[in-house]
C-alpha positions as CSV (number, residue, x, y, z in Angstrom):
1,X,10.6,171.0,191.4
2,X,7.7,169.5,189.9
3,X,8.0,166.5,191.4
4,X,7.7,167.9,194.7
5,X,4.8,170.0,193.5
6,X,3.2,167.1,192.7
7,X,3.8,165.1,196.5
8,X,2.7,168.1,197.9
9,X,-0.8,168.0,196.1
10,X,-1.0,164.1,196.6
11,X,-0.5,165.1,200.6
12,X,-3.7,167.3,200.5
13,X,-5.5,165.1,198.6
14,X,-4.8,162.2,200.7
15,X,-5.0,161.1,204.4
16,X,-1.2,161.6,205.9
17,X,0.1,158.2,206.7
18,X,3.3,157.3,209.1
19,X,5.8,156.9,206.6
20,X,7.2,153.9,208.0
21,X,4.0,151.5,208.6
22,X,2.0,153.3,206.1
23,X,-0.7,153.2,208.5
24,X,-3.1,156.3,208.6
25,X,-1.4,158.9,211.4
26,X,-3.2,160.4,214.5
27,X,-4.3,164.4,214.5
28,X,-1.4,164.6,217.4
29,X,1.0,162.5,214.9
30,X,0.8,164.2,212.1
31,X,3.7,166.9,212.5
32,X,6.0,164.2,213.4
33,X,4.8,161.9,210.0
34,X,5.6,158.9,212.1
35,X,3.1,157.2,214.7
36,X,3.9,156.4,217.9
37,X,4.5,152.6,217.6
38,X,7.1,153.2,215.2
39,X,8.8,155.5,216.6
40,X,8.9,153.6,219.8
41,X,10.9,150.6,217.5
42,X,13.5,153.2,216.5
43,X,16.6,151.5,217.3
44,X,19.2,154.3,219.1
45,X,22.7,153.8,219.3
46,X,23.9,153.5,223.2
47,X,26.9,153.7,225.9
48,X,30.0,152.7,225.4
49,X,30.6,153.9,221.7
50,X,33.5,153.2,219.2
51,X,35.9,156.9,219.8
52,X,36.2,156.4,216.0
53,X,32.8,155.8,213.9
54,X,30.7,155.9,217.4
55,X,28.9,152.4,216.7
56,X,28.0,151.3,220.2
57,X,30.6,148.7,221.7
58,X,29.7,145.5,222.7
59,X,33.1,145.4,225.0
60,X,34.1,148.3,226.3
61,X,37.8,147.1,227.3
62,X,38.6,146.8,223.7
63,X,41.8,147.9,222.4
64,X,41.7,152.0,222.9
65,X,37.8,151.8,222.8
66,X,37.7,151.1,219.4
67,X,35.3,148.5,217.2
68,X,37.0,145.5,216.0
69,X,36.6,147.3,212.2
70,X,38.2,151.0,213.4
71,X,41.1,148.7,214.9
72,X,42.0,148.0,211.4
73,X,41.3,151.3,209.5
74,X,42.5,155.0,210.0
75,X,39.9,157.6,209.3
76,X,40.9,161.1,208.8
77,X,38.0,163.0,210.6
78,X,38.6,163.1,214.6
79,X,35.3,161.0,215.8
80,X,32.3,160.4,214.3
81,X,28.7,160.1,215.8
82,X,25.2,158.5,215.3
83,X,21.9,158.7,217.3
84,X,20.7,155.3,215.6
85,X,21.3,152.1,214.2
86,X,20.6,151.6,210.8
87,X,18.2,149.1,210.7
88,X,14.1,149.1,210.6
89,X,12.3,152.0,210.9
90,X,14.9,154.4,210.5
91,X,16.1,152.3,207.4
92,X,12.9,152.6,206.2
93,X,12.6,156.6,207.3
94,X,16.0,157.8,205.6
95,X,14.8,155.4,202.0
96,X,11.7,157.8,202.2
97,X,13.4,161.0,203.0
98,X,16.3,160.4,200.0
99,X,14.6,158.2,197.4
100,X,10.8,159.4,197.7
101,X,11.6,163.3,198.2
102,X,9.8,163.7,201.4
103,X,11.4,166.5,202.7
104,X,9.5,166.7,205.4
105,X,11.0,164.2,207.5
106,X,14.0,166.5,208.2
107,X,12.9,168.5,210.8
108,X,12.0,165.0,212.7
109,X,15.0,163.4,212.0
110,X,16.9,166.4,212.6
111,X,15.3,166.5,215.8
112,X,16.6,163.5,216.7
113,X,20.0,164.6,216.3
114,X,19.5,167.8,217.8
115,X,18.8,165.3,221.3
116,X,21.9,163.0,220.3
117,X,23.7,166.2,220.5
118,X,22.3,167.5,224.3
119,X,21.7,164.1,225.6
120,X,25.5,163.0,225.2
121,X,26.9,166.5,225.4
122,X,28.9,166.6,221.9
123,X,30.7,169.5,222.1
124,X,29.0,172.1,219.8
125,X,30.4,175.2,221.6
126,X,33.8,174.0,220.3
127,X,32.1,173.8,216.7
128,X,32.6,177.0,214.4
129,X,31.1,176.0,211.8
130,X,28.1,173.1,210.2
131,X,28.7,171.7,206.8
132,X,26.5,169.4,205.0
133,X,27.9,166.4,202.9
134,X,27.4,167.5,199.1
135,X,25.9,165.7,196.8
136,X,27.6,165.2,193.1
137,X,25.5,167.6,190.3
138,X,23.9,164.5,188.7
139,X,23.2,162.9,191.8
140,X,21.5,166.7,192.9
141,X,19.5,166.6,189.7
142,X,18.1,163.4,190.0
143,X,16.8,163.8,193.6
144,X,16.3,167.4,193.6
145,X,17.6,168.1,197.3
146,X,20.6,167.2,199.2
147,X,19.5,165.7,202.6
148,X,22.5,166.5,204.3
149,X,21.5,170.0,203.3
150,X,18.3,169.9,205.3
151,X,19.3,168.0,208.3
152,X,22.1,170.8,208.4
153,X,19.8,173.8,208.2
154,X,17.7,172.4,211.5
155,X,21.0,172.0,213.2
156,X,22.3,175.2,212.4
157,X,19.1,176.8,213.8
158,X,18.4,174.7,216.8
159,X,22.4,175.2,217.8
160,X,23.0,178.6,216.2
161,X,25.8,177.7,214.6
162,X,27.1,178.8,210.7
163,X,26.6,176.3,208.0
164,X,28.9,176.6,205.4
165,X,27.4,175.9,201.8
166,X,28.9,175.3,198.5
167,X,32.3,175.1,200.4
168,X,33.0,171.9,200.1
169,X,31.5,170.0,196.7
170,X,31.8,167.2,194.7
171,X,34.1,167.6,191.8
172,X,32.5,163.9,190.2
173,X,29.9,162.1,190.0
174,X,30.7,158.5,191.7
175,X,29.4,155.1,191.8
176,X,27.1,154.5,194.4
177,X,28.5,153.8,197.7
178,X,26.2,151.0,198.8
179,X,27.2,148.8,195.3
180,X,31.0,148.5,196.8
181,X,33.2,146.5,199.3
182,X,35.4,148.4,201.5
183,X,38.6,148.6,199.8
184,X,36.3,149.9,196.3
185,X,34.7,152.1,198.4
186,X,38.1,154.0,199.2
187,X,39.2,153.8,195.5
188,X,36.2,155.0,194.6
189,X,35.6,158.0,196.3
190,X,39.1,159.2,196.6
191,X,40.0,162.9,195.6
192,X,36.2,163.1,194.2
193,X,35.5,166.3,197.0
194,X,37.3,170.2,196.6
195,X,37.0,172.8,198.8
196,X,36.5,175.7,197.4
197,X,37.4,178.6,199.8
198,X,40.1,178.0,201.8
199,X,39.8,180.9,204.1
200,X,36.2,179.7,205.9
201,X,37.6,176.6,206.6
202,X,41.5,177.6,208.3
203,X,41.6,176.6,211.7
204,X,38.1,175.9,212.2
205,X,36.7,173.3,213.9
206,X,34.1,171.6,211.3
207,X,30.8,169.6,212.6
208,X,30.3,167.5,209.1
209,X,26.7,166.1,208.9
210,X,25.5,163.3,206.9
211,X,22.6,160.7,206.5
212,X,24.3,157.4,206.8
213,X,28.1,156.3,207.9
214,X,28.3,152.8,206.8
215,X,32.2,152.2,206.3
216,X,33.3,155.8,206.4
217,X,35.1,155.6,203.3
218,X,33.2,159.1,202.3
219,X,33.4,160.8,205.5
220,X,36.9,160.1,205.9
221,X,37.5,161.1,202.2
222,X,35.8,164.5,202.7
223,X,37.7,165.3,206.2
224,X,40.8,165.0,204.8
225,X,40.2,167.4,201.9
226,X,39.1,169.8,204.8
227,X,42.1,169.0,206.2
228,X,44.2,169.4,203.8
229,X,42.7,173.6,203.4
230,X,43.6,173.8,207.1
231,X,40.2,173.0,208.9
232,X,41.6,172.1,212.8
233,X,39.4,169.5,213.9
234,X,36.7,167.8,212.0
235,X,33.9,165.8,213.8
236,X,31.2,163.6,212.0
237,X,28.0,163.5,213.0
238,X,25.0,161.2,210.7
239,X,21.2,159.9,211.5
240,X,22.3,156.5,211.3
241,X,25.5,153.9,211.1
């Protein structure tokens, strides 16, 4: 808490800056935190996607429309989703937002989700319910927030939709995801997530929201366990893959 006191004094005290370039923003830019020339190198996932983790395909005539690395795993959420590609200035926007505490980049990111979401038509009326990815307690204390939480909240507003909080949770703190290979990602994730009422997730349809999908392993890990409490289907839907 006092950390985040403390950013928000610096804020006032200092000219707001795009917090990609770290160039000094625009009156008009200013609500966004990011200038226009950054934005405009935001790189945005496009047609065809993968019908697994939604990574755009280079071939669409690939084997069930599937990415050469979804042809060799099986994920346990129904289909996952991105708006962007992990790479540049939304690299450099989701470091700021998780590792820096600025909070306030979840109502633009959000936003750009919230226009994934219309642009491509995912089917939120079929949604019942929004749930953010939780974040282990020791990883909570040491940032202070859960980004999932906050991209989460503007969805659930902008789409009207329940999010469910505290139902699913972390029942250990794990080894960083981005340290590990595939097959120790798995391993090291597995049965680390509990649901922990049964009855808001029974035949449900689930819209799980996230930051990052990089392999999946954590996704996958935490759609099963809703699963496995009798959630019907779950879809994935992150900033960035």
């Amino acid at each position: 808490m006092l950390r985040r006191l403390l950013l928000g004094i610096t804020d006032l005290v200092y000219p707001k800056k795009c917090l990609a370039c770290k160039d000094v923003l625009a009156p008009a830019e200013s609500s966004k935190h990011v200038c226009a020339g950054c934005f405009s190198k935001i790189k945005f996932n496009i047609p065809p996607f993968c019908h697994s983790c939604g990574r755009h395909l280079e071939d669409f005539k690939t084997h069930k429309n599937l990415c050469p690395q979804c042809l060799r795993l099986t994920f346990n959420f129904d289909r996952a989703f991105s708006p962007c590609v992990y790479d540049g200035v939304v690299k450099e926007l989701i470091h700021e937002f998780k590792y820096k505490g600025k909070v306030r980049l979840a109502k633009p990111l959000g936003a750009l989700m919230a226009d994934f979401i219309r642009e491509y038509s995912l089917p939120m009326e079929y949604m019942d319910h929004i749930l953010p990815m939780p974040l282990s307690k020791t990883r909570l204390r040491e940032r202070e927030f859960n980004q999932a939480h906050h991209l989460s909240t503007h969805l659930s507003g902008v789409f009207e939709k329940d999010m469910l909080d505290n139902v699913l949770t972390r029942t250990r703190h794990t080894r960083s995801q981005t340290e590990l290979e595939m097959p120790e990602r798995r391993k090291n994730i597995l049965g680390s997530f509990k649901v922990t009422d049964r009855g808001a997730v029974k035949n449900k349809n689930i819209l799980l929201i996230d930051d990052v999908l990089t392999t999946g392993a954590t996704s996958s890990e935490a759609a099963g366990v809703l699963k496995e409490a009798g959630a019907n289907i779950v879809f994935v839907l992150t900033l960035a893959n």
